[in-house]
ZAROLUM-400007 format. One record per residue (C-alpha): residue number from 1; residue in three letters; y, x, z. Coordinates in Angstrom, 1 decimal. Each point is the difference from the previous one (the first is absolute). Example, Ala and Ser with C-alpha at 12.3 -4.5 7.8 and 13.67 -1.06 7.14 Angstrom:
2
     k     r       yy       xx       zz
     1   ALA     -4.5     12.3      7.8
     2   SER      3.4      1.4     -0.7
// end
This chain:
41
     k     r       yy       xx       zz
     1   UNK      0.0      0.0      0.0
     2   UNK      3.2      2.0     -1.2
     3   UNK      2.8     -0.2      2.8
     4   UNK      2.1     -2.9     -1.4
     5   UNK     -2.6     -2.3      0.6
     6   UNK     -0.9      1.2      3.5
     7   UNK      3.4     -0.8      0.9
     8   UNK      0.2     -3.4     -1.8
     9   UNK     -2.9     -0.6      2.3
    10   UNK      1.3      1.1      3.0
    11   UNK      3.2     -2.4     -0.2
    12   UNK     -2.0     -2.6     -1.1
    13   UNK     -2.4      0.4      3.2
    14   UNK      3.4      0.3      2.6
    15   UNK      1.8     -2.6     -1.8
    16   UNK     -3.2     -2.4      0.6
    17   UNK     -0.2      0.6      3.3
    18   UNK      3.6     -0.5      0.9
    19   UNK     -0.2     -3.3     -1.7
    20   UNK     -3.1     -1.1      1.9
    21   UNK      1.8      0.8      3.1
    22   UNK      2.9     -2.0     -1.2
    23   UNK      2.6      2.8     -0.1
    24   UNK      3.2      0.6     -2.3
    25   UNK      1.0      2.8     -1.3
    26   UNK      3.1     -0.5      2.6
    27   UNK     -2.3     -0.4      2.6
    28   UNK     -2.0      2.9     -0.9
    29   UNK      2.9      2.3     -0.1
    30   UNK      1.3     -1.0      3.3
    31   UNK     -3.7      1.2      1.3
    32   UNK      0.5      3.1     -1.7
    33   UNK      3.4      0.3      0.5
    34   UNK      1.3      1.0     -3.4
    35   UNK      1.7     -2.0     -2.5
    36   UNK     -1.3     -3.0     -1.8
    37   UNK      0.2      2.3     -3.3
    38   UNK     -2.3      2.2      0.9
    39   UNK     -2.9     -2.6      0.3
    40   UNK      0.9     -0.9     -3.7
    41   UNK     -1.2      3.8     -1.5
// end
């Protein structure tokens, strides 16, 4: 699997599981503490 696809893959896997825990990307940033932005790339 060449590395643009492992990643594709990774943010599909984290951006599942923060919607089956119900959280936004605002949400999510709070948690992390960074800005909302930054969950977007």
């Amino acid at each position: 699997m060449d590395e643009l696809r492992k990643r594709q893959k990774i943010i599909s896997q984290l951006v599942e599981a923060r919607l089956e825990q119900g959280i936004s990307q605002a949400e999510l940033a709070r948690r992390l503490g960074i800005q909302r932005s930054g969950i977007n790339r």
